[in-house]
MISE-991714 format. One record per atom (N, C-alpha, C): residue number from 0; residue in three letters; atom name; z, x negated, y. Coordinates in pm, 1 decimal, always signed. Layout:
pt seq: NUM, type: ALA, atom: CA, up: Z, east: X, north: Y
...
***
This chain:
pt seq: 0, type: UNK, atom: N, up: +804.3, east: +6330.3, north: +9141.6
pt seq: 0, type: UNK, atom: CA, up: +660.5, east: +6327.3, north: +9122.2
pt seq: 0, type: UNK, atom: C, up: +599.5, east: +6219.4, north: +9210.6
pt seq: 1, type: UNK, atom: N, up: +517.0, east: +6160.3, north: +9122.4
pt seq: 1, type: UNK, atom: CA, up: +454.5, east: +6084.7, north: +9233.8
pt seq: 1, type: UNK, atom: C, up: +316.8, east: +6116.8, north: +9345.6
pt seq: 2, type: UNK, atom: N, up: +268.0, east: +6227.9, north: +9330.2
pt seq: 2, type: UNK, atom: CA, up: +160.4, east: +6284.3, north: +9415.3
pt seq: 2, type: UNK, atom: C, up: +238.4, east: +6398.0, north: +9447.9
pt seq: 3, type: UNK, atom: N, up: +153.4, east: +6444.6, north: +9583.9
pt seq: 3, type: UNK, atom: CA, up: +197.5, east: +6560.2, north: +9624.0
pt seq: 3, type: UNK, atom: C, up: +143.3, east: +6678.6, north: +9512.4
pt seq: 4, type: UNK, atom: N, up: +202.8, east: +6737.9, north: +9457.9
pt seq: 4, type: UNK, atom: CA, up: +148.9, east: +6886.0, north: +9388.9
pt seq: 4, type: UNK, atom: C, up: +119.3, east: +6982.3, north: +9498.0
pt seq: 5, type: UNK, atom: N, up: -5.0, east: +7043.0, north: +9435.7
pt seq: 5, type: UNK, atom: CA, up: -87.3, east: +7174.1, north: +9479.5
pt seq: 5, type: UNK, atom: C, up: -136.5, east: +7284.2, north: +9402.0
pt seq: 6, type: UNK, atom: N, up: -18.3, east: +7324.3, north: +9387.0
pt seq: 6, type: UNK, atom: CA, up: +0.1, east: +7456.5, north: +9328.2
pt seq: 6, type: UNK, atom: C, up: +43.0, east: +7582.6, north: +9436.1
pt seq: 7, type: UNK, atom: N, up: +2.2, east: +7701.6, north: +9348.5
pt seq: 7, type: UNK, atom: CA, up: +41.4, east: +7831.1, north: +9453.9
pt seq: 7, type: UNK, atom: C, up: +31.1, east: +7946.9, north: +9357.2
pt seq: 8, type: UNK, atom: N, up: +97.9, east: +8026.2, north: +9417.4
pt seq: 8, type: UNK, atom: CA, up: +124.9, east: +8177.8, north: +9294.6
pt seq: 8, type: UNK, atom: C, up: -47.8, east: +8226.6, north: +9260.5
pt seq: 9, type: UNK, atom: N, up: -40.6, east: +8273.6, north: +9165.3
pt seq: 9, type: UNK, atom: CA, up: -160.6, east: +8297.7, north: +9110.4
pt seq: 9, type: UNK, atom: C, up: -246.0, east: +8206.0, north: +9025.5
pt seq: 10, type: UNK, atom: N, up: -205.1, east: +8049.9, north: +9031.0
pt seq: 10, type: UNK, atom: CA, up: -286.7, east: +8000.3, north: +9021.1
pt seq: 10, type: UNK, atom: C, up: -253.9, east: +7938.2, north: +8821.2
pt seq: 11, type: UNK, atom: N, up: -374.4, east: +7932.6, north: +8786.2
pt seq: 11, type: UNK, atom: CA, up: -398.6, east: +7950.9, north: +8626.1
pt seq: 11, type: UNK, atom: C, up: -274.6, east: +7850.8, north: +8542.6
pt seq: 12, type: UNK, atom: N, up: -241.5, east: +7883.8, north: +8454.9
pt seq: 12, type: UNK, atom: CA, up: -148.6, east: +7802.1, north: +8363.6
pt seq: 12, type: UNK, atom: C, up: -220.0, east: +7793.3, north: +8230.9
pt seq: 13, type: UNK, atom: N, up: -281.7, east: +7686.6, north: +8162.5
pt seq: 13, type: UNK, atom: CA, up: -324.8, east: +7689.3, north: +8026.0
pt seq: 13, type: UNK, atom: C, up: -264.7, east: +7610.5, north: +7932.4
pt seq: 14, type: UNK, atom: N, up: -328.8, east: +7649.3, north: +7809.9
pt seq: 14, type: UNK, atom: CA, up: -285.5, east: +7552.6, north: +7665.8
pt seq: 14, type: UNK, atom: C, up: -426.0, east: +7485.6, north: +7595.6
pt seq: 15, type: UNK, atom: N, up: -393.7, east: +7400.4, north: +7522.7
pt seq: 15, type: UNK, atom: CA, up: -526.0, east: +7302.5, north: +7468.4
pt seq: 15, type: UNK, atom: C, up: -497.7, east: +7334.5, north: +7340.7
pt seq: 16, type: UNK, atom: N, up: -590.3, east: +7349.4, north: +7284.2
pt seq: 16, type: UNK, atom: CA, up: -598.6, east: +7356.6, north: +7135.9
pt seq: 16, type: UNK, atom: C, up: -728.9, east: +7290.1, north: +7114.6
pt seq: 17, type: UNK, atom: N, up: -706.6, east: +7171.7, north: +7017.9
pt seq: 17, type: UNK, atom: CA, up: -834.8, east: +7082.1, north: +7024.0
pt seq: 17, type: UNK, atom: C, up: -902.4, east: +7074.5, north: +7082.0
pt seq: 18, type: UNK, atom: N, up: -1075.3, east: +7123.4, north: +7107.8
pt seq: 18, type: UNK, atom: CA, up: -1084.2, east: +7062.1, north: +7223.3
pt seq: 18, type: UNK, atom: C, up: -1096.8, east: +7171.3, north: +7328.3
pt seq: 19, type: UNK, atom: N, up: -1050.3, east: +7304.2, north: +7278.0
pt seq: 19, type: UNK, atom: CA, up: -1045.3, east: +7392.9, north: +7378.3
pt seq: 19, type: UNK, atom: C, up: -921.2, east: +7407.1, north: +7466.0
pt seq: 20, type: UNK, atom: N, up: -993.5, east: +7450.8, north: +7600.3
pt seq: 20, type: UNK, atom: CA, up: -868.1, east: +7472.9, north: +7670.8
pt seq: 20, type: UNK, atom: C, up: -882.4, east: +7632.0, north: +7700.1
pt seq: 21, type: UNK, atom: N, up: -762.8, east: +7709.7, north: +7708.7
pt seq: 21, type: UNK, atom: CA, up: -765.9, east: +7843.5, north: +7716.7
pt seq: 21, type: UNK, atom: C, up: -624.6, east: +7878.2, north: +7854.8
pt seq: 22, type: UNK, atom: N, up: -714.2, east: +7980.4, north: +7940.5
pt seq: 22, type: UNK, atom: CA, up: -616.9, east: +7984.0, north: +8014.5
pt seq: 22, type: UNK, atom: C, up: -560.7, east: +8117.9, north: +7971.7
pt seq: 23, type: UNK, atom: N, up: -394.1, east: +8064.3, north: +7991.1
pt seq: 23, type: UNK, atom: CA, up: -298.0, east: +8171.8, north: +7887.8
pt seq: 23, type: UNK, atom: C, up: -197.6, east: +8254.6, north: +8023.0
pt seq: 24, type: UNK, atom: N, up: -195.2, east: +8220.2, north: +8114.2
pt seq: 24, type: UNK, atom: CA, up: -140.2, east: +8304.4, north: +8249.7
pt seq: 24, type: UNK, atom: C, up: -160.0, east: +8242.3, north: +8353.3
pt seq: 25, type: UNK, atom: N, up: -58.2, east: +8314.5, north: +8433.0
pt seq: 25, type: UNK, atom: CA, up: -90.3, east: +8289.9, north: +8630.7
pt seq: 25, type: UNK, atom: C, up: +91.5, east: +8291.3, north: +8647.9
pt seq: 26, type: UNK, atom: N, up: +96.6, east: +8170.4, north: +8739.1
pt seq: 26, type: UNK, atom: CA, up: +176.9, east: +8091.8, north: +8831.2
pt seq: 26, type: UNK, atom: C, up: +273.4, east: +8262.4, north: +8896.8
pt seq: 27, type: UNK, atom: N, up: +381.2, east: +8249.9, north: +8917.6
pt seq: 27, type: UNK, atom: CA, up: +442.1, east: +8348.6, north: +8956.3
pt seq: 27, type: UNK, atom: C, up: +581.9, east: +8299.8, north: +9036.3
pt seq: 28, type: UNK, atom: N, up: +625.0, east: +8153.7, north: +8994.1
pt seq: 28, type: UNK, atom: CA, up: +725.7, east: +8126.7, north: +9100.2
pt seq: 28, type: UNK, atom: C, up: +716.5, east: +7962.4, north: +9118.1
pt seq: 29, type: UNK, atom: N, up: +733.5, east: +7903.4, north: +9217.1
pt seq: 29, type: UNK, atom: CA, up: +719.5, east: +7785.6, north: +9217.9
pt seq: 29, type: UNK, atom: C, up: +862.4, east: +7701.5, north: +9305.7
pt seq: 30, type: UNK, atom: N, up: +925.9, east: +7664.6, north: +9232.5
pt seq: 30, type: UNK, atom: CA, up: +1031.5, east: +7565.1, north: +9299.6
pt seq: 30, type: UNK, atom: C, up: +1036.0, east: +7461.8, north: +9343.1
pt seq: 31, type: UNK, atom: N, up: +1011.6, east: +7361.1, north: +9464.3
pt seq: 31, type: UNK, atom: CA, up: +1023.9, east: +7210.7, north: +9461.3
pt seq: 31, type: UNK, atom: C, up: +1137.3, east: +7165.1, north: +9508.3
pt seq: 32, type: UNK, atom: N, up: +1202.3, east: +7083.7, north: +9450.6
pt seq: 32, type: UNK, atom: CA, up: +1379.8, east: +7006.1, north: +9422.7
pt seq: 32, type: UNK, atom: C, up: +1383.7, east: +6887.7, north: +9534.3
pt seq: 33, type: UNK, atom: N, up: +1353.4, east: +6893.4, north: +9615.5
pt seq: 33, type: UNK, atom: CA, up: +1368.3, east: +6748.3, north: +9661.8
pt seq: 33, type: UNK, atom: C, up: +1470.9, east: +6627.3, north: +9616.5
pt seq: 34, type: UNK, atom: N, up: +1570.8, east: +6698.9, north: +9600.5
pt seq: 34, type: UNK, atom: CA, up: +1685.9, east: +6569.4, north: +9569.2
pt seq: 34, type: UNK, atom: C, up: +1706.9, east: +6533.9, north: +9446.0
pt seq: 35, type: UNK, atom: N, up: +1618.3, east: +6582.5, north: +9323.9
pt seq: 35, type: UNK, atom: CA, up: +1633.0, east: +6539.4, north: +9231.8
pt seq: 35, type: UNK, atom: C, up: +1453.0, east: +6539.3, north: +9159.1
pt seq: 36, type: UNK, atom: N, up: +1327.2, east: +6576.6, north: +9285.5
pt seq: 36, type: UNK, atom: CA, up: +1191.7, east: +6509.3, north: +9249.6
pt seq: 36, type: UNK, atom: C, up: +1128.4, east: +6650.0, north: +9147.1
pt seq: 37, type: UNK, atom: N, up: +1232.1, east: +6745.4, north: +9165.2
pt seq: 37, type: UNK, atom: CA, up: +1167.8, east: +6830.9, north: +9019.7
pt seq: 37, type: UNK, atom: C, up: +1074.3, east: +6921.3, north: +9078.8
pt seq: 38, type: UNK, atom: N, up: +999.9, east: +6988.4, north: +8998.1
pt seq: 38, type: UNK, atom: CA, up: +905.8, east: +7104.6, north: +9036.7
pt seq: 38, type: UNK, atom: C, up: +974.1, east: +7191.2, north: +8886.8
pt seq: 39, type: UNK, atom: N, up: +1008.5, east: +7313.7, north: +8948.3
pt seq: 39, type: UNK, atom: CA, up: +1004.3, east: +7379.7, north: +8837.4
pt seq: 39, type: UNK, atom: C, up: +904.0, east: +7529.6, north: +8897.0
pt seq: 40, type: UNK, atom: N, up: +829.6, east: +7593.8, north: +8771.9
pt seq: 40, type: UNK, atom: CA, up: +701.0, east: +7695.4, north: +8749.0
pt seq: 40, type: UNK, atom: C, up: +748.7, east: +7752.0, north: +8665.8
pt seq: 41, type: UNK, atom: N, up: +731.5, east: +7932.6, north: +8685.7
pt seq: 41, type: UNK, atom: CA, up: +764.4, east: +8051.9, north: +8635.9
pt seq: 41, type: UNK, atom: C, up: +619.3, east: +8095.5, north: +8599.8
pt seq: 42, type: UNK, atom: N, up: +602.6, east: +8120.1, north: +8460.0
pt seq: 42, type: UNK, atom: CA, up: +471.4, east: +8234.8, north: +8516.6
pt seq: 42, type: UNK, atom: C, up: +496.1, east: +8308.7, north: +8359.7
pt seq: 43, type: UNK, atom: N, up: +385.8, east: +8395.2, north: +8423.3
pt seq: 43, type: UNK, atom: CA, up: +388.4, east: +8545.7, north: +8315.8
pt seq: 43, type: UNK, atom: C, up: +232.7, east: +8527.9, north: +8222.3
pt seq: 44, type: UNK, atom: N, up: +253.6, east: +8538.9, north: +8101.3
pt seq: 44, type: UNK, atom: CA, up: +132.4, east: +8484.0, north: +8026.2
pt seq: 44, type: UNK, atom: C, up: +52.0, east: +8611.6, north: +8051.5
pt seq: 45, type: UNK, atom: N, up: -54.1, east: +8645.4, north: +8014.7
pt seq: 45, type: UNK, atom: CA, up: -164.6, east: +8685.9, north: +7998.5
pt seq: 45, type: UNK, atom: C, up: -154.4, east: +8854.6, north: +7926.3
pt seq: 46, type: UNK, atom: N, up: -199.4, east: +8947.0, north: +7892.9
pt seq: 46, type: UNK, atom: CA, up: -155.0, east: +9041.0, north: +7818.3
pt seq: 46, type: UNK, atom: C, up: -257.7, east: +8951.8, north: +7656.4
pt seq: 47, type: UNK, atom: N, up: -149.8, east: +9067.2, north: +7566.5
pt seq: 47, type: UNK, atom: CA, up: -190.3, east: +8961.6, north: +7417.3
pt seq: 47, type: UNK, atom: C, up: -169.5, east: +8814.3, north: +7389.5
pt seq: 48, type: UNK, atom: N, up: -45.0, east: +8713.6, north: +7480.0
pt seq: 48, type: UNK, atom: CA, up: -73.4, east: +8617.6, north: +7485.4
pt seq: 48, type: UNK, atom: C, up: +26.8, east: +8549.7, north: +7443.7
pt seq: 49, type: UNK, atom: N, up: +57.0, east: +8512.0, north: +7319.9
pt seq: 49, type: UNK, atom: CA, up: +259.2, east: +8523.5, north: +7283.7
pt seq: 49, type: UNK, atom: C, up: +218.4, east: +8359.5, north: +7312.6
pt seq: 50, type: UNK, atom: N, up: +381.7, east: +8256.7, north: +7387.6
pt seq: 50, type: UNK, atom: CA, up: +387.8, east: +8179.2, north: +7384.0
pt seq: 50, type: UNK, atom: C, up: +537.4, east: +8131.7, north: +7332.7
pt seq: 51, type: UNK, atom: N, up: +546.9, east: +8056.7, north: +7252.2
pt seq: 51, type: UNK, atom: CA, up: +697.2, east: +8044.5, north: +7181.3
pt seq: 51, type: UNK, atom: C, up: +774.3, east: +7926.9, north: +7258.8
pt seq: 52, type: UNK, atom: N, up: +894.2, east: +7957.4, north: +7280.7
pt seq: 52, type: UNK, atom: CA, up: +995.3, east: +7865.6, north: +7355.6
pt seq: 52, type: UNK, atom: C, up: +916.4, east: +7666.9, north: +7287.2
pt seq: 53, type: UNK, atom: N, up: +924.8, east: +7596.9, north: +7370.6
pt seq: 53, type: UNK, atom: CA, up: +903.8, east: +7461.9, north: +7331.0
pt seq: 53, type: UNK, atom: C, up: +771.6, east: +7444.9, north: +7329.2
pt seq: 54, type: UNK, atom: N, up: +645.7, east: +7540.4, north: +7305.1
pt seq: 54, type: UNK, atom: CA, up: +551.0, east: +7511.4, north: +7309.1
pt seq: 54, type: UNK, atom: C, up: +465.1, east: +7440.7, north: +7480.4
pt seq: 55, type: UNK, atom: N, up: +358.0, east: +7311.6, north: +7458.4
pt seq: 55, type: UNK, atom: CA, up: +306.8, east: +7278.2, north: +7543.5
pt seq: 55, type: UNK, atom: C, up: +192.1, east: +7330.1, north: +7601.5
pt seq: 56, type: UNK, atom: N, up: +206.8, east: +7351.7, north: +7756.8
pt seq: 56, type: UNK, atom: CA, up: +127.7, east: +7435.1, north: +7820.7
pt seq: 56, type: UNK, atom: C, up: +98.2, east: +7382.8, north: +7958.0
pt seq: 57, type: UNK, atom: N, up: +37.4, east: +7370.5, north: +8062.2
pt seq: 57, type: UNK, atom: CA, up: -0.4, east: +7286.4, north: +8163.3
pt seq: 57, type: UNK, atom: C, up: -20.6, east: +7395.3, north: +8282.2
pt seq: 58, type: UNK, atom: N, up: -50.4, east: +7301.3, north: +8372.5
pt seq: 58, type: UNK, atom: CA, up: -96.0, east: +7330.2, north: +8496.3
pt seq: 58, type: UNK, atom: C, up: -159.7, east: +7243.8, north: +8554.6
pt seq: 59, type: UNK, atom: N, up: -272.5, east: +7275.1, north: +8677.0
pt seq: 59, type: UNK, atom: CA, up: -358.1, east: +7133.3, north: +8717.8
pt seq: 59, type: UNK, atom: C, up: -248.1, east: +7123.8, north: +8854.6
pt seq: 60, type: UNK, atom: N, up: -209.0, east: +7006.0, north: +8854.8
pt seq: 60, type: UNK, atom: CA, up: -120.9, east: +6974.2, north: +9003.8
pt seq: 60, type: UNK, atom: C, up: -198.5, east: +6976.7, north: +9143.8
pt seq: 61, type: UNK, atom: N, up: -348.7, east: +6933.5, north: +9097.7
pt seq: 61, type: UNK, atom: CA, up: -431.7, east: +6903.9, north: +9202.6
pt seq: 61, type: UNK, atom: C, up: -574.3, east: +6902.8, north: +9189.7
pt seq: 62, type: UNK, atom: N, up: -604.2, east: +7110.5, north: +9153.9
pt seq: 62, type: UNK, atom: CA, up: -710.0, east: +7093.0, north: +9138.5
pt seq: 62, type: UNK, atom: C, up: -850.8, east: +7072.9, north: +9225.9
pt seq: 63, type: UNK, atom: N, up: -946.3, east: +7054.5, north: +9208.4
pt seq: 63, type: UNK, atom: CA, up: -1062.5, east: +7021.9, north: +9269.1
pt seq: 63, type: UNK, atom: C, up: -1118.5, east: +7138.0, north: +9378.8
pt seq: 64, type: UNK, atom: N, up: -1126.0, east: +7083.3, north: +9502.8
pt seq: 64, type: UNK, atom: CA, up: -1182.3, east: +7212.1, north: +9600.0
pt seq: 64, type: UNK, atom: C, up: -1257.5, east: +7262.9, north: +9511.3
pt seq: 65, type: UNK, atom: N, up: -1300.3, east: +7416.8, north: +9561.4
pt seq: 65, type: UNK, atom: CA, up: -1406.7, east: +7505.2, north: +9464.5
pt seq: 65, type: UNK, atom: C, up: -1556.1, east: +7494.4, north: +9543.9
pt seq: 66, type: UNK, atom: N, up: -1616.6, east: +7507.6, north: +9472.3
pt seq: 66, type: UNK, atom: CA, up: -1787.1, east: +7423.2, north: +9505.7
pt seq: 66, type: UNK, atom: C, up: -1842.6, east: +7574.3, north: +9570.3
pt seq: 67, type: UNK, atom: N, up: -1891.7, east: +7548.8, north: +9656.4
pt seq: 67, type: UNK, atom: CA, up: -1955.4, east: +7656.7, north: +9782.6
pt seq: 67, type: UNK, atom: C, up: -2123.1, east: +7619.0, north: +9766.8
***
């Protein structure tokens, strides 16, 4: 990766469907690889929330402090 990622358990996993974005679960394991650069993310979708093997789904690496 080329930025540091900032991620942490709990934190939202979504999917885009045109121009909506819907958040479909929460972050539940987080791995970082050093010797081979990988991040790998576990998470558990949502209740009601089927997601099928191969389908694209995100995470923000670095989201925006929260506004106080």
């Amino acid at each position: 990766l080329t930025c540091r990622p900032n991620v942490a358990l709990g934190d939202g996993v979504y999917r885009t469907a045109g121009e909506q974005t819907v958040r479909i679960g929460t972050i539940t394991r987080v791995v970082w690889d050093r010797v081979s650069g990988g991040l790998t993310v576990e998470f558990d979708p949502a209740p009601l929330v089927r997601v099928a093997v191969g389908e694209e789904v995100w995470i923000d690496l670095n989201p925006a402090p929260p506004v106080r």
